[in-house]
C-alpha positions in Angstrom: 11.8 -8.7 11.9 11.1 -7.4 8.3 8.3 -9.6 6.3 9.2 -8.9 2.6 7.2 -10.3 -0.5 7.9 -13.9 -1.0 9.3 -13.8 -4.1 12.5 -12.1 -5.3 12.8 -8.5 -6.1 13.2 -9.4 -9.8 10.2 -11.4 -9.9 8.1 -8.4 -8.0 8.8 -6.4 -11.0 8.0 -8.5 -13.4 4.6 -8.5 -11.8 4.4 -4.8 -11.5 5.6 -4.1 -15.1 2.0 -6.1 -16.7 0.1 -3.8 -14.6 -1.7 -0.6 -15.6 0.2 2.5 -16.3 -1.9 4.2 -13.7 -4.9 2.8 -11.4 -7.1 5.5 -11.7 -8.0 5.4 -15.8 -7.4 1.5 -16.1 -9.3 -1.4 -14.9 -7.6 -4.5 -12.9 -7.0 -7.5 -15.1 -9.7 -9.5 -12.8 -11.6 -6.7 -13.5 -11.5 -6.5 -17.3 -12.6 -10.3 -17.6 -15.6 -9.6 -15.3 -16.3 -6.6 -17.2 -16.2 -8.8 -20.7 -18.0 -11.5 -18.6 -20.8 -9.4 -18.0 -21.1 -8.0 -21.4 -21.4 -11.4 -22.7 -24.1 -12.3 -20.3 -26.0 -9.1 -20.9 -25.8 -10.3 -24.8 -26.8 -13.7 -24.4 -30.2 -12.3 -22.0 -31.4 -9.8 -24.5 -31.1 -12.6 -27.1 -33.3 -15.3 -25.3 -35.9 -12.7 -23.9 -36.0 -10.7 -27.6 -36.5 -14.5 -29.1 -39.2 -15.7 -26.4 -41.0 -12.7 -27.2 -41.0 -12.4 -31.1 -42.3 -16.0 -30.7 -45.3 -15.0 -28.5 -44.0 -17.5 -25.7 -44.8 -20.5 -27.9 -40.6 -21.3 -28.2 -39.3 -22.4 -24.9 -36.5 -20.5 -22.9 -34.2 -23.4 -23.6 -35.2 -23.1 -27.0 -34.9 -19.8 -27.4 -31.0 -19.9 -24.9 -30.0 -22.3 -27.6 -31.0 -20.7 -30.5 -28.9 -17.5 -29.1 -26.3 -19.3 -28.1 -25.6 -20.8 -31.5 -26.0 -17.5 -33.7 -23.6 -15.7 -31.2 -20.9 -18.5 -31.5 -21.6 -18.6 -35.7 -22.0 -22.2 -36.2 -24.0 -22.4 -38.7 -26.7 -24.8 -37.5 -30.0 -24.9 -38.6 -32.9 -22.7 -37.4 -34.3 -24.8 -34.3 -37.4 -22.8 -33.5 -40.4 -23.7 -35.2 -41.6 -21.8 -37.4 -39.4 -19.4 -37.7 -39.4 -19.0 -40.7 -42.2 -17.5 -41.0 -41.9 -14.3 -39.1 -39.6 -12.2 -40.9 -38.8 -10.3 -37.5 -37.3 -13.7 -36.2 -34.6 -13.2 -39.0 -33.6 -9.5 -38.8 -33.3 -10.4 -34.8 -31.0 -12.9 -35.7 -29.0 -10.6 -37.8 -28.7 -7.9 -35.4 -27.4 -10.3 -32.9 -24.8 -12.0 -35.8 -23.7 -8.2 -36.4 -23.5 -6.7 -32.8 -23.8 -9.6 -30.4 -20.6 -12.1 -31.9 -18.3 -9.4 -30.9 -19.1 -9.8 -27.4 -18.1 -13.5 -27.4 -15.1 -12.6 -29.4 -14.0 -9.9 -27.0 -14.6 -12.5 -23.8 -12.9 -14.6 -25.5 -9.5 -13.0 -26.0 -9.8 -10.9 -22.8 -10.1 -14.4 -21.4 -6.7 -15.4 -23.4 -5.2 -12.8 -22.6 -5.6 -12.6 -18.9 -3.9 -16.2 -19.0 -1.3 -16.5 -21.3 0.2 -12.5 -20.9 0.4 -13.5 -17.5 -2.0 -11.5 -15.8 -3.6 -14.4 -13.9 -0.1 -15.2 -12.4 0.0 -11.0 -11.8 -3.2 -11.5 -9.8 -2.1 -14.4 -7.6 1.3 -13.1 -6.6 -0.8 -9.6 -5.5 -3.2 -11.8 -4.0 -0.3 -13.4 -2.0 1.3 -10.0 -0.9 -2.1 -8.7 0.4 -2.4 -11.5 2.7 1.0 -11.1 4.0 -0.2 -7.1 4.6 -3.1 -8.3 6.1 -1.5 -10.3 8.9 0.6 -6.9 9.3 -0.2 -5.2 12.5 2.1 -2.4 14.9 3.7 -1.4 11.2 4.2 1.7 9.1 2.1 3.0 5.9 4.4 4.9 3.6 2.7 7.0 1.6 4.6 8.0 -1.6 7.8 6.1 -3.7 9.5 9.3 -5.0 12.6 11.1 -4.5 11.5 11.0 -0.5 9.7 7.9 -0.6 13.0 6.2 -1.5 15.0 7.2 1.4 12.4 6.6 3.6 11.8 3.1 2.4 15.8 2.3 2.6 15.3 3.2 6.1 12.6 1.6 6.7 14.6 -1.5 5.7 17.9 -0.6 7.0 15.7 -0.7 10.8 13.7 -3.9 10.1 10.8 -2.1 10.8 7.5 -3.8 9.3 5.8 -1.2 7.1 3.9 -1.3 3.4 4.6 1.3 0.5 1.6 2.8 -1.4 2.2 4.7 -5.0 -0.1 5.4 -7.7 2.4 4.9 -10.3 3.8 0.7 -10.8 6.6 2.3 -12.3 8.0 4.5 -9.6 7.3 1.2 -7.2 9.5 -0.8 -9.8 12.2 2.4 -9.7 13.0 1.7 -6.4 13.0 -2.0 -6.5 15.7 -1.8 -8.6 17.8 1.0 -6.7 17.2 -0.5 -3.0 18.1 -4.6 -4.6 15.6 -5.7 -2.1 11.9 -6.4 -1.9 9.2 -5.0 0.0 5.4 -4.9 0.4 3.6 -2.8 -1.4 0.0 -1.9 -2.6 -0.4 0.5 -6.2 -3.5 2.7 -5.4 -3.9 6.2 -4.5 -2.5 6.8 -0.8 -5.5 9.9 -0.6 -8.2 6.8 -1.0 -9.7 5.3 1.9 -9.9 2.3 0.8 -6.5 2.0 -0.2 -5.3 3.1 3.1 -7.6 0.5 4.8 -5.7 -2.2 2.2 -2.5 -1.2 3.7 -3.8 -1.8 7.5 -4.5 1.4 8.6 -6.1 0.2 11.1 -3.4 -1.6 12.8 -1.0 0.4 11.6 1.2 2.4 14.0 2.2 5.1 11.6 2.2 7.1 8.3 4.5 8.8 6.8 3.3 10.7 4.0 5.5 11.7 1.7 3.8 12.5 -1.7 5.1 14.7 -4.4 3.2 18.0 -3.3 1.4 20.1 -0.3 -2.1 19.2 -1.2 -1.8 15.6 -1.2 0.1 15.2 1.8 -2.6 17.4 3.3 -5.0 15.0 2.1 -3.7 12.1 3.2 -3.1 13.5 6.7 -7.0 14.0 7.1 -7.8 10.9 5.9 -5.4 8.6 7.7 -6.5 10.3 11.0 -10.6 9.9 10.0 -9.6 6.4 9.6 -7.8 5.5 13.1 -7.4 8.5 15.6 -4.2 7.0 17.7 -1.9 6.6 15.1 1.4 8.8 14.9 1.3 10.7 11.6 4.9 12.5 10.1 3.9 14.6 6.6 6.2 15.8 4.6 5.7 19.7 3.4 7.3 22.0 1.0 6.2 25.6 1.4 6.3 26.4 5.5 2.6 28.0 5.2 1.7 24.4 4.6 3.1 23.2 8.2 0.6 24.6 10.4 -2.1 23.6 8.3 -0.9 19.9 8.1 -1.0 19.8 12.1 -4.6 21.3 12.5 -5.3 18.9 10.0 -4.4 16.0 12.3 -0.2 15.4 11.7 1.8 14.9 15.1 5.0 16.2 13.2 5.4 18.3 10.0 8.8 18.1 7.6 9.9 21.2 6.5 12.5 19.5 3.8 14.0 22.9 2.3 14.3 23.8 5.9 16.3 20.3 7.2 17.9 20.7 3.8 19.5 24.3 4.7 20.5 23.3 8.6 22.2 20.0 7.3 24.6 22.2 4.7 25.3 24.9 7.4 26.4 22.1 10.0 28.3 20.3 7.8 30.1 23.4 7.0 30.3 24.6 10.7 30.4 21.6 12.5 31.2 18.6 10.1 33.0 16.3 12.8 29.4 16.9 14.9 27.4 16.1 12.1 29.3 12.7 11.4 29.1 11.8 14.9 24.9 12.5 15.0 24.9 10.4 11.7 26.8 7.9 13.1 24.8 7.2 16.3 21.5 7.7 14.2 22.5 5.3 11.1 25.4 2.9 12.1 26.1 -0.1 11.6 24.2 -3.7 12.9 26.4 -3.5 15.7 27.4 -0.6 16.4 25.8 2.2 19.2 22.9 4.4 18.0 20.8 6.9 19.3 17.1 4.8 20.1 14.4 5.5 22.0 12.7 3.5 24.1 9.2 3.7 26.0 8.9 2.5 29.7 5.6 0.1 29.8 4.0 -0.3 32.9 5.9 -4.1 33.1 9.3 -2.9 32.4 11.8 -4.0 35.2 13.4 -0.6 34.5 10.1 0.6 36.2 10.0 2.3 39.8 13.9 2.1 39.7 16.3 4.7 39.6 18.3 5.8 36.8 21.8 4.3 38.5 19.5 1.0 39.4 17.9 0.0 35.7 19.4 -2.6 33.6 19.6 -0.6 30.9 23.5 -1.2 30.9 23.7 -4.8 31.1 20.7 -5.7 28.9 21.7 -3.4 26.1 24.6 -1.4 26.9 22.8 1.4 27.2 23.3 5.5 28.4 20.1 7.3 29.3 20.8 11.0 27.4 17.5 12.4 27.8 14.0 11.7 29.3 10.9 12.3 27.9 8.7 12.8 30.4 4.9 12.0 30.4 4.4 15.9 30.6 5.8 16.4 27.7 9.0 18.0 28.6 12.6 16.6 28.3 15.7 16.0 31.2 18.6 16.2 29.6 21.3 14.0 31.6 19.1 12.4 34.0 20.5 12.2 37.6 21.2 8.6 39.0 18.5 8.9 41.6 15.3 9.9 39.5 13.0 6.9 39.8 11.7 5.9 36.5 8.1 5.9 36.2 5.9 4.1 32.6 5.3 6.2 30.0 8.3 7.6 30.4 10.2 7.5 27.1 14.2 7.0 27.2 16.9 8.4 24.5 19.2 6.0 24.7 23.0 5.8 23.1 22.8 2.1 22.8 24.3 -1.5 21.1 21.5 -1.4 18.7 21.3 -5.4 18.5 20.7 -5.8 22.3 18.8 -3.1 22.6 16.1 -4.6 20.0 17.1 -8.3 21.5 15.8 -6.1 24.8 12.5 -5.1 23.7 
């Protein structure tokens, strides 16, 4: 079952469109009132300690926080440490912080207004909201990239119901396919090469990535990474030039996408063979009901398990053919024979009702 974001697509972009253009050269709004926050309070210490020292510790620290306190906010009351008039020094410290330290309480101040009433607050909690809902993920799919692959991938994702979370650098490109798909999903804006990023998304209980990002070196990178992070986990990189393929697999990828490559097969079959290539894409991408090609792993409780082909309820459960095996050794049967006993870890190509079959598992 697909968990989505809670709140329509429409409203997802809204949130997406008050965020940073990128999130490498700009600061989270969170951030940017902490950041103003701590200005302020820097301000306000060098006040009180420049004051309790001027004074030769004879003003108070409360005297002395006040006194700061009031000159930063412009006020205009009265000078409240004794004799303060009297050491000219008192005065020009006063000034200095009228002329450089007032700005810091005016710049809290409308960072603080802003991150309210622009909205970013609201920003913040519905992100807030979607990262808990990613981290009670678990068994799902990171994809890594919300370009002109990304997009398909994503509709596919959704199309299958699988549980997975998007990662893109850019809140617009996110937004793009918001729009294009007309339904929400979860997603994180961050750079998919970052560890922590990745970790956001639930590496760590993911079961795959697919990294799909706009060039070589960056799916490269992410390859390495995600496998540093969590070492069984099924990894599918996209790659452009084929000298990048066996690089991506020493790297740590289980399977490398030549896209040129697919992209050049797929126009000579459907010029050859068209009425083959519609059947394949029917059994790979039909409808809710209809048959499709699946595969399906044997665990070591599966009834099918220490039966024979011609004894498993595949057929009844899910109306199911077996057209290949993939055997634990790593080789494939093509058309099984009824009496080969089925053993776990044995995984099963099945032409079957796609609804029972995921009713089955």
């Amino acid at each position: 079952m697909q968990i989505n974001a809670p709140e329509p697509a429409q409203s997802v972009l809204r949130a997406f469109r008050l965020a940073q253009a990128t999130a490498r050269d700009a600061l989270k709004p969170g951030r940017r009132v902490y950041y103003a926050g701590l200005i302020l309070f820097l301000v306000v210490l060098v006040g009180t300690t420049g004051y309790y020292a001027i004074g030769g510790r004879e003003w108070s620290w409360e005297e002395c926080l006040y006194m700061t306190v009031i000159t930063l906010s412009t006020v205009g009351f009265a000078e409240v440490l004794g004799g303060m008039q009297e050491l000219p020094i008192a005065r020009e410290w006063t000034l200095g912080l009228i002329v450089l330290g007032s700005g810091s309480l005016l710049y809290f101040g409308s960072t603080l207004t802003a991150f309210v009433v622009e909205g970013d607050l609201r920003g913040v909690l519905r992100r807030n909201r979607m990262q808990q809902q990613i981290d009670q993920l678990s068994d799902h799919y990171i994809v890594c990239g919300c370009g002109d692959t990304g997009v398909h991938v994503i509709s596919e994702m959704l199309a299958k119901r699988r549980l997975f979370v998007a990662i893109d650098l850019d809140p617009d490109r996110i937004a793009k396919v918001l729009e294009e798909i007309k339904s929400p999903f979860l997603f994180i804006v961050g750079d998919a090469t970052d560890d922590d990023t990745l970790i956001s998304a639930g590496i760590k209980r993911a079961r795959g990535v697919v990294c799909c990002l706009h060039d070589d070196p960056e799916n490269l990178y992410v390859t390495i990474t995600a496998r540093a992070l969590q070492n069984d986990l099924r990894i599918v990189a996209k790659a452009l030039d084929t000298s990048a393929r066996e690089k991506m697999l020493r790297a740590g990828a289980d399977s490398v996408v030549l896209t040129h490559l697919i992209g050049g097969v797929r126009l000579v079959r459907e010029v050859s063979s068209p009425e083959v290539t519609e059947f394949l894409d029917f059994l790979l991408r039909g409808e809710e009901q209809s048959h499709r090609m699946v595969e399906h792993v044997l665990e070591p409780d599966s009834p099918c398990v220490g039966r024979q082909v011609r004894d498993a309820p595949l057929r009844q459960e899910a109306d199911a053919l077996i057209l290949a095996i993939h055997h634990t050794d790593g080789h494939f049967e093509y058309n099984p024979p009824p009496e080969l006993v089925l053993d776990a870890g044995m995984k099963l190509i099945l032409l079957a009702n796609a609804e029972k079959h995921r009713k089955m598992r």
